[in-house]
DRENPA-3360 file (N, C-alpha, C; in nm, 2 decimals, always signed):
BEGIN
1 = XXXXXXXX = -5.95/+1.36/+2.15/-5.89/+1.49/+2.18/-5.75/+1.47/+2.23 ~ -5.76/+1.35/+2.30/-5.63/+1.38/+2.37/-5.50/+1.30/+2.27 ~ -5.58/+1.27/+2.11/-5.50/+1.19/+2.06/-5.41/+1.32/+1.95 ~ -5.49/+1.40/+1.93/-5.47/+1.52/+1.85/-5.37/+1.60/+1.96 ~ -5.39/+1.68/+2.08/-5.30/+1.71/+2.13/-5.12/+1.60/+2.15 ~ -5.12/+1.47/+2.15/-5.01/+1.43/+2.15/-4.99/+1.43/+2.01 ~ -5.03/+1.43/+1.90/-4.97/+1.49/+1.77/-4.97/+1.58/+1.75 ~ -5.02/+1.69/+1.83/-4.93/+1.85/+1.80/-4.78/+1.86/+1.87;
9 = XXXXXXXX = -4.81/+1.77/+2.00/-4.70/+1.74/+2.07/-4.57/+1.66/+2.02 ~ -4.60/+1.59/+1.95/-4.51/+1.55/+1.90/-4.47/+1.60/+1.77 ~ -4.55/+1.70/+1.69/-4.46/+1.80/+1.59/-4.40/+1.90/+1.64 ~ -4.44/+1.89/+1.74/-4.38/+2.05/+1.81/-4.25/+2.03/+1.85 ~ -4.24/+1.92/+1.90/-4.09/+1.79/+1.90/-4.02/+1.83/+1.78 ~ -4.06/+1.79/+1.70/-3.96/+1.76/+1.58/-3.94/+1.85/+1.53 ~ -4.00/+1.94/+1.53/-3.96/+2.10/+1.47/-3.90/+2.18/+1.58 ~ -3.87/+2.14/+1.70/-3.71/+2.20/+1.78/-3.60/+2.11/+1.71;
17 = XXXXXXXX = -3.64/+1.92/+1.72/-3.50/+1.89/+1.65/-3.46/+1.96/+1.55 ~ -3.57/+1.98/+1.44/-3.51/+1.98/+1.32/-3.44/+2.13/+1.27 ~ -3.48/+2.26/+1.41/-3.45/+2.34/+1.44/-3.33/+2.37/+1.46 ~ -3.32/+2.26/+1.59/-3.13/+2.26/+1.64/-3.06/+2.19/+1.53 ~ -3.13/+2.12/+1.47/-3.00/+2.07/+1.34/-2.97/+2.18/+1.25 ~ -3.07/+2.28/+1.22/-3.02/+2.40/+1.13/-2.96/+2.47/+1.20 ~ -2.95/+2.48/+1.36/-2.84/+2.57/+1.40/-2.70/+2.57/+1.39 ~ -2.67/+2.39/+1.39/-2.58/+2.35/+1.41/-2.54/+2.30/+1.30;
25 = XXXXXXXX = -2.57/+2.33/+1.15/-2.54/+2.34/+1.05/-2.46/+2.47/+1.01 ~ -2.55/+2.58/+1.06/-2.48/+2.69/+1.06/-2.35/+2.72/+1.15 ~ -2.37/+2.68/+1.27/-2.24/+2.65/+1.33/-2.10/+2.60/+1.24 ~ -2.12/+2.48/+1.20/-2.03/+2.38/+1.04/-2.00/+2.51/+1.01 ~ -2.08/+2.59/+0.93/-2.06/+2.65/+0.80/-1.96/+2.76/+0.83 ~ -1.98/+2.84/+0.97/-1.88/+2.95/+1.08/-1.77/+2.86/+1.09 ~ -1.80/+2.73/+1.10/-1.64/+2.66/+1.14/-1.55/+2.66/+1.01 ~ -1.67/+2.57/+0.87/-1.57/+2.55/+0.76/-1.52/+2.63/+0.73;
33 = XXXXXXXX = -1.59/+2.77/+0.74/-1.54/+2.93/+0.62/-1.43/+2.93/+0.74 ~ -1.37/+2.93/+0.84/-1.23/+2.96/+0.94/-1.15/+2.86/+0.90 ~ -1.19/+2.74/+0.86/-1.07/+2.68/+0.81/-1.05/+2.71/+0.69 ~ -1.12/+2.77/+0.59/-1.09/+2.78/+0.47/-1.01/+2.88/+0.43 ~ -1.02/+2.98/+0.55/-0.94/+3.13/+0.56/-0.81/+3.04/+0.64 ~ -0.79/+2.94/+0.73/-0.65/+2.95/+0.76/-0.59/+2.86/+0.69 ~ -0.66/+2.77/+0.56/-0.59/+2.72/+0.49/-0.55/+2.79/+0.38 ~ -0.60/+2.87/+0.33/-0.56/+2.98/+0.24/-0.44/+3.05/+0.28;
41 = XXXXXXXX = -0.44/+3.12/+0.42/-0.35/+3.18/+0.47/-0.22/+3.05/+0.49 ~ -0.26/+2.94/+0.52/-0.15/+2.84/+0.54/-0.05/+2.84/+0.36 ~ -0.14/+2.83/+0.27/-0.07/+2.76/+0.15/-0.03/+2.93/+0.09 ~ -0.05/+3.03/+0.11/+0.00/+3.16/+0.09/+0.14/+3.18/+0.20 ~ +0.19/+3.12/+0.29/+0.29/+3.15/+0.38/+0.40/+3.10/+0.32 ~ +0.50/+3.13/+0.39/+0.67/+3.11/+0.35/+0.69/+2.95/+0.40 ~ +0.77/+2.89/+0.37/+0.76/+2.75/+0.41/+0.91/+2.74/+0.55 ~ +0.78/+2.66/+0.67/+0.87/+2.65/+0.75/+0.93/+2.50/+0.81;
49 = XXXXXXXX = +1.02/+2.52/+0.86/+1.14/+2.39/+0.89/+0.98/+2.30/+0.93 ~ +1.03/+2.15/+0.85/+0.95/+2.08/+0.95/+0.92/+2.02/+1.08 ~ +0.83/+2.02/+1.10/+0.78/+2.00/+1.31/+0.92/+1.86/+1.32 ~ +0.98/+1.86/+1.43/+1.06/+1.80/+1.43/+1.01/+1.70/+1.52 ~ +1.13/+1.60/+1.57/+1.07/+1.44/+1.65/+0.99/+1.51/+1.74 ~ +1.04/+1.60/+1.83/+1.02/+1.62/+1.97/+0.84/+1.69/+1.96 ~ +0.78/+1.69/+1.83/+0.71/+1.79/+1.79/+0.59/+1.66/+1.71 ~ +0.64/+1.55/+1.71/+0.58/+1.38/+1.67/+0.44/+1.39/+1.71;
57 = XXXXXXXX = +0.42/+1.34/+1.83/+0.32/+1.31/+1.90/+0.22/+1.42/+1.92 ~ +0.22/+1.56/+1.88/+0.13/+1.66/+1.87/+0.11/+1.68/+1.75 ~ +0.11/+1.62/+1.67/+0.06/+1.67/+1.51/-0.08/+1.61/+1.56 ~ -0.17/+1.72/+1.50/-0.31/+1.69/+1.44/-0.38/+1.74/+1.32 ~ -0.53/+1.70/+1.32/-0.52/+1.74/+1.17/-0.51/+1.91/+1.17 ~ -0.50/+1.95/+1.26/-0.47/+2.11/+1.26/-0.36/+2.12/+1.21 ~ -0.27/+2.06/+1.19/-0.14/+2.10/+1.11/-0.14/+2.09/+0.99 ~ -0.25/+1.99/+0.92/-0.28/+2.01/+0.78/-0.25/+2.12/+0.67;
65 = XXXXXXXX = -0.15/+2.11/+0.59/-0.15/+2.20/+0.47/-0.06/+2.33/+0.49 ~ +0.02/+2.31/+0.59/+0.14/+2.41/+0.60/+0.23/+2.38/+0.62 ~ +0.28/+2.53/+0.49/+0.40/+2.48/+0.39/+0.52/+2.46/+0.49 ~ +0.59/+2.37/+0.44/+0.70/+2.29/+0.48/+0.82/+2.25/+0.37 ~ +0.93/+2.23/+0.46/+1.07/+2.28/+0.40/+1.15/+2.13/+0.49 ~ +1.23/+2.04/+0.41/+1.29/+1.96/+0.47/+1.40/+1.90/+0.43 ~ +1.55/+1.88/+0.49/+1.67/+1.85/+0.43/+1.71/+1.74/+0.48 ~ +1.74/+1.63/+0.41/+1.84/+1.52/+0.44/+1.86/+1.44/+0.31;
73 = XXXXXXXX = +1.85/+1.32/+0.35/+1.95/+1.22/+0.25/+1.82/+1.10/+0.25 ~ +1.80/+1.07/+0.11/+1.69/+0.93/+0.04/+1.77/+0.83/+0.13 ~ +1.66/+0.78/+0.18/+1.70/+0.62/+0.23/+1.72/+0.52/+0.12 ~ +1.79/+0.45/+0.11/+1.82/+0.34/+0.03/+1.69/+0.21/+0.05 ~ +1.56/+0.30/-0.04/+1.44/+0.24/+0.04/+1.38/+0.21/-0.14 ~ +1.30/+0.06/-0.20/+1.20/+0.12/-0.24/+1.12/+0.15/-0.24 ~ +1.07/+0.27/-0.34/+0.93/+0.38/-0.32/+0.78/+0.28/-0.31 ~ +0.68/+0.33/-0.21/+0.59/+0.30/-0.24/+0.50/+0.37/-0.32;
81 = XXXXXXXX = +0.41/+0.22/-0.43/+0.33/+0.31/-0.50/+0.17/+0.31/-0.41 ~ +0.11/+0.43/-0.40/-0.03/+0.43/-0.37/-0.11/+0.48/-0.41 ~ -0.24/+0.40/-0.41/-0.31/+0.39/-0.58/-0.39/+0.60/-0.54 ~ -0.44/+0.63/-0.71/-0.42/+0.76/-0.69/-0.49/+0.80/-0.84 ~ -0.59/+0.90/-0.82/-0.66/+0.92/-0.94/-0.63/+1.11/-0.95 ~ -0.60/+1.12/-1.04/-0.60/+1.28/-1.09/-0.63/+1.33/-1.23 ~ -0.61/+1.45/-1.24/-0.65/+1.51/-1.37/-0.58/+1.40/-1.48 ~ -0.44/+1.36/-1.45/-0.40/+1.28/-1.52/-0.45/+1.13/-1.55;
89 = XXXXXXXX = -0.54/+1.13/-1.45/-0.56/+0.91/-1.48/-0.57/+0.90/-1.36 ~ -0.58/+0.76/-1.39/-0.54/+0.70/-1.25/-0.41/+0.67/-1.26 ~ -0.33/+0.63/-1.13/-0.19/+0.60/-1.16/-0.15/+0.56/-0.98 ~ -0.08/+0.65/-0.92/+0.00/+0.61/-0.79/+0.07/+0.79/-0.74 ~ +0.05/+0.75/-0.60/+0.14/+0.87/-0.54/+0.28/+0.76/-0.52 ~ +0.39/+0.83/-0.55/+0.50/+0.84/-0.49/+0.59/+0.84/-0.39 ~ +0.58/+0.75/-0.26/+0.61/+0.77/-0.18/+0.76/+0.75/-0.15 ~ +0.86/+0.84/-0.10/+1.02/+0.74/-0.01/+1.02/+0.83/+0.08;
97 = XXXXXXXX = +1.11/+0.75/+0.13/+1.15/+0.80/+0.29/+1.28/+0.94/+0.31 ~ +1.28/+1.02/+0.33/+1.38/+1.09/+0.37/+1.45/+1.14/+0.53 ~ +1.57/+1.06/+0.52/+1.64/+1.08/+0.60/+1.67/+1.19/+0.70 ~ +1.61/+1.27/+0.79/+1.67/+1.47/+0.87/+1.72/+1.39/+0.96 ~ +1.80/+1.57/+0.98/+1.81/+1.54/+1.12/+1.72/+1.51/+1.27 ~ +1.60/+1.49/+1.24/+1.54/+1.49/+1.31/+1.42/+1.36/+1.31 ~ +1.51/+1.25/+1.24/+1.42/+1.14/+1.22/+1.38/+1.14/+1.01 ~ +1.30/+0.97/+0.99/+1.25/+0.95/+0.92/+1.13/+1.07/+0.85;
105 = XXXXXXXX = +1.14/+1.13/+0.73/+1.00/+1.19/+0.71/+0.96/+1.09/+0.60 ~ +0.82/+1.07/+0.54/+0.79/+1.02/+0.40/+0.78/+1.08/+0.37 ~ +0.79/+1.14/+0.21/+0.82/+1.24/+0.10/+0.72/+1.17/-0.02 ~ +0.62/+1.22/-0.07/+0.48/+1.19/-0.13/+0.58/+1.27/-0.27 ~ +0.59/+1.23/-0.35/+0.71/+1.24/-0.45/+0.62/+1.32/-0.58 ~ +0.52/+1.27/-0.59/+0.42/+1.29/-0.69/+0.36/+1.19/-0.73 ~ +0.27/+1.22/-0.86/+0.17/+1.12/-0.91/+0.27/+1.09/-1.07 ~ +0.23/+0.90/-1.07/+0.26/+0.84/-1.23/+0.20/+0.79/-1.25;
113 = XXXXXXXX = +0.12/+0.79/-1.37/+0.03/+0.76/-1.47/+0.05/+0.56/-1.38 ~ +0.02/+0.49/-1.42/-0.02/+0.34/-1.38/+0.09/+0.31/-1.46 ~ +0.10/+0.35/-1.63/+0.19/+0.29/-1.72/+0.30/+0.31/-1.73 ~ +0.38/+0.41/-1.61/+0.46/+0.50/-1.66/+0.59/+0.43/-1.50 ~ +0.48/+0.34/-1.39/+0.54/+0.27/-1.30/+0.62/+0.26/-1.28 ~ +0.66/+0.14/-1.35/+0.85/+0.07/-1.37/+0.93/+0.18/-1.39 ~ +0.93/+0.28/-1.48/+1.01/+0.37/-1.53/+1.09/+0.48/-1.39 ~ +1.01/+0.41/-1.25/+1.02/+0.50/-1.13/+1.13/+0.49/-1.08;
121 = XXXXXXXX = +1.27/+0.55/-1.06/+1.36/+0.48/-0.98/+1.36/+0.54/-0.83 ~ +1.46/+0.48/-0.77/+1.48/+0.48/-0.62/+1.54/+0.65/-0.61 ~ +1.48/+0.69/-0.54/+1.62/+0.83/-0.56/+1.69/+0.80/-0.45 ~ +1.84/+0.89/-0.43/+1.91/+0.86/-0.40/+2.01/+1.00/-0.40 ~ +2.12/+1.03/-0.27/+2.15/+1.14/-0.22/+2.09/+1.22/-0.16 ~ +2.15/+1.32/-0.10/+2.14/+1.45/-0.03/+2.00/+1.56/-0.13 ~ +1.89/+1.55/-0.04/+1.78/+1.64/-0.11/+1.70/+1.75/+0.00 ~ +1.67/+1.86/-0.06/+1.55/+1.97/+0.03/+1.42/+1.94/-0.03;
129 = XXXXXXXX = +1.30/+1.91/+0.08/+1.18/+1.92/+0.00/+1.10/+1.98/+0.06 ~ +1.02/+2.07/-0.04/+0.96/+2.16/+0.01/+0.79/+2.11/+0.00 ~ +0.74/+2.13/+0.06/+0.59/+2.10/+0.01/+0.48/+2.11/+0.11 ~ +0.38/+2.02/+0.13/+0.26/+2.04/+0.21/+0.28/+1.97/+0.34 ~ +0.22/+2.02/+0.47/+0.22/+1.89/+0.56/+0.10/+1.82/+0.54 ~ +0.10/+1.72/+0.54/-0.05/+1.61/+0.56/+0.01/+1.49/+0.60 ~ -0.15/+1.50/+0.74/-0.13/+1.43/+0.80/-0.15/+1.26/+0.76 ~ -0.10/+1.16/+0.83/-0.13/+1.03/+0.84/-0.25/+0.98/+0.76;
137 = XXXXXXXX = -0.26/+0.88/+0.67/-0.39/+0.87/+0.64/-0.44/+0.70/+0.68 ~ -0.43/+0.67/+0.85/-0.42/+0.50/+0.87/-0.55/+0.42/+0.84 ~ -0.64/+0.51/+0.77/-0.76/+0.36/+0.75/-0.80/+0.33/+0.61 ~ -0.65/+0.34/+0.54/-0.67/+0.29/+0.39/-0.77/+0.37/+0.30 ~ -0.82/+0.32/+0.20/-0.88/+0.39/+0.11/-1.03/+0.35/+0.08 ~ -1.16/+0.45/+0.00/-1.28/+0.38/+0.05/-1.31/+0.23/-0.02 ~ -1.36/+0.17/+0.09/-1.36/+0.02/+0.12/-1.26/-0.04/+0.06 ~ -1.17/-0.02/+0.07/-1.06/-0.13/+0.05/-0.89/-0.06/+0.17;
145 = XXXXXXXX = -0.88/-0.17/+0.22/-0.77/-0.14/+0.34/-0.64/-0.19/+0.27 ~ -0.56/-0.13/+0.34/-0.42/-0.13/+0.24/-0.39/-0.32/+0.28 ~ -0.29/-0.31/+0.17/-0.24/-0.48/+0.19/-0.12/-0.50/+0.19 ~ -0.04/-0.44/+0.29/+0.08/-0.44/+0.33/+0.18/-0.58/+0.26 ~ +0.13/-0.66/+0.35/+0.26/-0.81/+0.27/+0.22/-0.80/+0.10 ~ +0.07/-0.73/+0.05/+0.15/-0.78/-0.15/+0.14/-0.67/-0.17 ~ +0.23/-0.55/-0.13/+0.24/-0.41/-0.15/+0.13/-0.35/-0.20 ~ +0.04/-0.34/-0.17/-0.08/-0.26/-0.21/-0.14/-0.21/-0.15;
153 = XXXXXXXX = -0.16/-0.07/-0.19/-0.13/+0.09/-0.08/-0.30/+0.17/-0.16 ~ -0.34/+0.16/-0.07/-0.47/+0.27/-0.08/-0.52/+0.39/-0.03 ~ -0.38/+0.41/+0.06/-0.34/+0.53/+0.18/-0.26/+0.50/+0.21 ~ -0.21/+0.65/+0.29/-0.08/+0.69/+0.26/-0.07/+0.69/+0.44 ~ -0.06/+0.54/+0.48/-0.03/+0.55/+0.60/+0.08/+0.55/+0.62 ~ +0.18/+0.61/+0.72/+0.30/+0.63/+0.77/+0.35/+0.52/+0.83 ~ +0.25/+0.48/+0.94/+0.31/+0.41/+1.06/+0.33/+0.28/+0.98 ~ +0.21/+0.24/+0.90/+0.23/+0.10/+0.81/+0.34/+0.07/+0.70;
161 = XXXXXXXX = +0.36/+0.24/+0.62/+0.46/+0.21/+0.57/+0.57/+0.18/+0.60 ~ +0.60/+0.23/+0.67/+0.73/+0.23/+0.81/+0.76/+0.10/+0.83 ~ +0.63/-0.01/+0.91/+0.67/-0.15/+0.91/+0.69/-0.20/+0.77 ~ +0.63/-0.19/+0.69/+0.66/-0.26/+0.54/+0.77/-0.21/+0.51 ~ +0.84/-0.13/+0.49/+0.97/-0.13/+0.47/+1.07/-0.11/+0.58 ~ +1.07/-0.15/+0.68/+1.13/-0.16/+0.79/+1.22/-0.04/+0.84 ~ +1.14/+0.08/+0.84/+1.20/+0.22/+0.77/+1.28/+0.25/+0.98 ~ +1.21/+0.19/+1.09/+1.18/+0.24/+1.20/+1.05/+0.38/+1.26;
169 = XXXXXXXX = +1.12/+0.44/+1.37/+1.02/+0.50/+1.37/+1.03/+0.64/+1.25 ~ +0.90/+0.69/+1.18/+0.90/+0.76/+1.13/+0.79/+0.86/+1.17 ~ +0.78/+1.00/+1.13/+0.69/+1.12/+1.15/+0.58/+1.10/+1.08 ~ +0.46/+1.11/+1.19/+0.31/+1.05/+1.16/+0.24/+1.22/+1.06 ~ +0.31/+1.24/+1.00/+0.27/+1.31/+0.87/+0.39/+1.31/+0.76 ~ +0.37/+1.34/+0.66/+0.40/+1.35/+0.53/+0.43/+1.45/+0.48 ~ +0.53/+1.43/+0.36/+0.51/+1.59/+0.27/+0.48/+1.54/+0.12 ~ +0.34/+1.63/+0.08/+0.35/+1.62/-0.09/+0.42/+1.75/-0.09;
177 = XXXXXXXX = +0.48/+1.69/-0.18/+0.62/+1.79/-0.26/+0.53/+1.85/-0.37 ~ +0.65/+1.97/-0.38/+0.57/+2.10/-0.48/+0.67/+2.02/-0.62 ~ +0.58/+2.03/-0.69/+0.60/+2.04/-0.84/+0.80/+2.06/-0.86 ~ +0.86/+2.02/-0.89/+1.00/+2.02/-0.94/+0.98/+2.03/-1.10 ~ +1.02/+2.17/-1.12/+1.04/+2.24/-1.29/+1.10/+2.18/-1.41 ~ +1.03/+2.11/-1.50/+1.13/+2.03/-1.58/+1.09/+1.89/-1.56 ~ +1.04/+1.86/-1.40/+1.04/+1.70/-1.43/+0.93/+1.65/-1.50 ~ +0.93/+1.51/-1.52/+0.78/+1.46/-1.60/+0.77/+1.40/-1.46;
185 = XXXXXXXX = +0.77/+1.26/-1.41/+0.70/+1.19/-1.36/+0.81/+1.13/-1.27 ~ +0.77/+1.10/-1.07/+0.66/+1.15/-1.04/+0.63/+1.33/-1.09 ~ +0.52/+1.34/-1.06/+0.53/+1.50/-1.05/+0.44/+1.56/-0.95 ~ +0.47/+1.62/-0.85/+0.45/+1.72/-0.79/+0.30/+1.81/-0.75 ~ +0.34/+1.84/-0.67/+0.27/+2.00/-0.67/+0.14/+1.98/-0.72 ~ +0.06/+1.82/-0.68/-0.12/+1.79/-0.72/-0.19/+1.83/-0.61 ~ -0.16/+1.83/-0.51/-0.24/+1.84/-0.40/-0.36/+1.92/-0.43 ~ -0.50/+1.85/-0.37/-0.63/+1.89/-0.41/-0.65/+1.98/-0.26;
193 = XXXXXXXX = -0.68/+2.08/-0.25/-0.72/+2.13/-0.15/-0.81/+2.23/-0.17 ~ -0.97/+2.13/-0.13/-1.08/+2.17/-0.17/-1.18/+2.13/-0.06 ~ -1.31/+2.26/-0.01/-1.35/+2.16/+0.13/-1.49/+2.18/+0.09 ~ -1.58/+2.10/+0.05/-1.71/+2.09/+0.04/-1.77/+2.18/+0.16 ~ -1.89/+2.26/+0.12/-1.92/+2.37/+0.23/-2.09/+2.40/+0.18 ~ -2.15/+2.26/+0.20/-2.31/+2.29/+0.17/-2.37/+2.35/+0.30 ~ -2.33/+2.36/+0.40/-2.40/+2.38/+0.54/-2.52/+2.47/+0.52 ~ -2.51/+2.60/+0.47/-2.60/+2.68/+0.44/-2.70/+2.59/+0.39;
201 = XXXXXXXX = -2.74/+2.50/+0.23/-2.82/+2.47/+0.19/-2.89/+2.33/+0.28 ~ -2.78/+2.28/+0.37/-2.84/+2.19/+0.46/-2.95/+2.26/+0.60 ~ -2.85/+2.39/+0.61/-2.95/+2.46/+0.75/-3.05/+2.51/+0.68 ~ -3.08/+2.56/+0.52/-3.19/+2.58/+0.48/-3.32/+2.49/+0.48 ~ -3.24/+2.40/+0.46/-3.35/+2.27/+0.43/-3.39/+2.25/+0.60 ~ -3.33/+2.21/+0.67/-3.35/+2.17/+0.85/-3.42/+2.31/+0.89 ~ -3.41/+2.43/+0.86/-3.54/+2.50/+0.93/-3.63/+2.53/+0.81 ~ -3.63/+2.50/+0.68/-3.75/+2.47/+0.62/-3.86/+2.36/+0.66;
209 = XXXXXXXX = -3.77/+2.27/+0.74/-3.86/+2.13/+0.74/-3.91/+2.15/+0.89 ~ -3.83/+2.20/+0.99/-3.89/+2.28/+1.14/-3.99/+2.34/+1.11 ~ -3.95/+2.49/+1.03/-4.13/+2.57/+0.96/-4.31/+2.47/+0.94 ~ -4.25/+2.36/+0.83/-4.32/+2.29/+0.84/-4.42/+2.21/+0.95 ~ -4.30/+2.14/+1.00/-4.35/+2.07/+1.08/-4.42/+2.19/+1.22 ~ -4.39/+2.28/+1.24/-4.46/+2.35/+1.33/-4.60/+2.41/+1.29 ~ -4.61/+2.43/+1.14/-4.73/+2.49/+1.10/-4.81/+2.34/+1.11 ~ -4.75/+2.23/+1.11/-4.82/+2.09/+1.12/-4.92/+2.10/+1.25;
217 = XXXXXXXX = -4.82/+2.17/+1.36/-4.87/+2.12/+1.48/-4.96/+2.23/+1.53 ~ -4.96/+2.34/+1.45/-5.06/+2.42/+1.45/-5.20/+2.44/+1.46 ~ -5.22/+2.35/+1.29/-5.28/+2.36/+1.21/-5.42/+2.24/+1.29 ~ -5.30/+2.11/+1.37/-5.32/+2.00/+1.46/-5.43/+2.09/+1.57 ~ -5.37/+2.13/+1.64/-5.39/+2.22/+1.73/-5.55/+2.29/+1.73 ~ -5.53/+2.41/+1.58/-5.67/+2.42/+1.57/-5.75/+2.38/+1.55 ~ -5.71/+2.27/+1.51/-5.82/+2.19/+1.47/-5.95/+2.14/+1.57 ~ -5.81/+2.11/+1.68/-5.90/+2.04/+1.80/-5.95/+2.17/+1.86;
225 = XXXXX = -5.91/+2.35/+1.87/-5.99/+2.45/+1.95/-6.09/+2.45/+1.89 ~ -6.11/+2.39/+1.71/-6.23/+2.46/+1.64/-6.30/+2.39/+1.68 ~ -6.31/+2.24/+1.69/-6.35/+2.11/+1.73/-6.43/+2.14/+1.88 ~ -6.38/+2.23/+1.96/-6.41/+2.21/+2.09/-6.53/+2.33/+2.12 ~ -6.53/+2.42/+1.98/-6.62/+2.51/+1.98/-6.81/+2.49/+1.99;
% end
């Protein structure tokens, strides 16, 4: 008897966990749909000056994806390539450094085909770029970590690019640049901004599997009142 009661006891357990995981699934899903509304509203706005030095050390990922505007002069740097898969292939983002008034930014240039590499030159002069903010990306790419000394880039880390090309300090976010009209390659204006949002079919499943397990402990339960009749 008393072995049936600690197995109703202990479904009755698992069907609060697996309860609180569907709540807090649904919670996710309240959260993801608000970010999805203010990234929408982010990439629908007018593009503003970017966050400047003094403005460095508070970027988070909440600054993600708003539009941004930025003017100075190419550093006499070469671009890094980092590796990069899109509608087009696989190939490389485009990274150089641009000079503001307000410090180093990286400038995410666009994506080139793998074959199309060499053909990349350094740019050079006075340029405005307009594009996305994104943040820092410091822990490389999945399972493979960037390899700084034989230039090979899996992410689009800032801080590391910075020491590999001895750029100094630079702004721990980025801009991919919007598409420039007429160019081929790099090119522009790829950014994926897409946010997986199964929460609903996960909290479906976590209080389907609560239901269960409670009619488990039920079922446990009567067994032992019918038992005791």
């Amino acid at each position: 008897m008393r072995a049936r009661w600690a197995l109703a006891g202990v479904a009755l357990l698992l069907a609060a966990v697996l309860a609180g995981l569907g709540v807090w699934q649904v919670e996710r899903r309240a959260w993801k749909l608000a970010l999805i509304d203010r990234v929408e509203a982010r990439l629908a706005a007018p593009a503003q000056p970017a966050p400047p030095r003094a403005r460095w050390a508070t970027i988070t990922d909440d600054d993600a994806y708003r539009r941004i505007t930025a003017a100075g002069t190419w550093r006499a740097v070469s671009p890094v390539f980092t590796q990069a898969v899109t509608d087009y292939g696989a190939g490389y983002w485009v990274l150089s450094p641009l000079e503001t008034a307000s410090g180093t930014i990286l400038v995410n240039r666009g994506f080139v085909p793998a074959g199309d590499r060499k053909a990349i030159a350094r740019p050079s002069g006075p340029a405005r770029v307009t594009g996305l903010l994104r943040v820092t990306e410091p822990d490389g790419g999945f399972l493979r970590d960037n390899e700084p000394a034989a230039d090979r880039w899996y992410s689009r880390d800032t801080a590391a690019i910075a020491r590999a090309r001895r750029l100094g300090p630079v702004a721990p976010y980025f801009i991919d640049a919007d598409a420039v009209p007429g160019a081929q390659w790099p090119r522009g204006g790829l950014t994926v901004v897409r946010f997986r949002n199964n929460h609903l079919v996960y909290a479906l499943t976590w209080f389907g599997l609560a239901a269960m397990m409670a009619y488990f402990a039920w079922r446990v339960a009567r067994g032992r009142s019918e038992a005791s009749v």
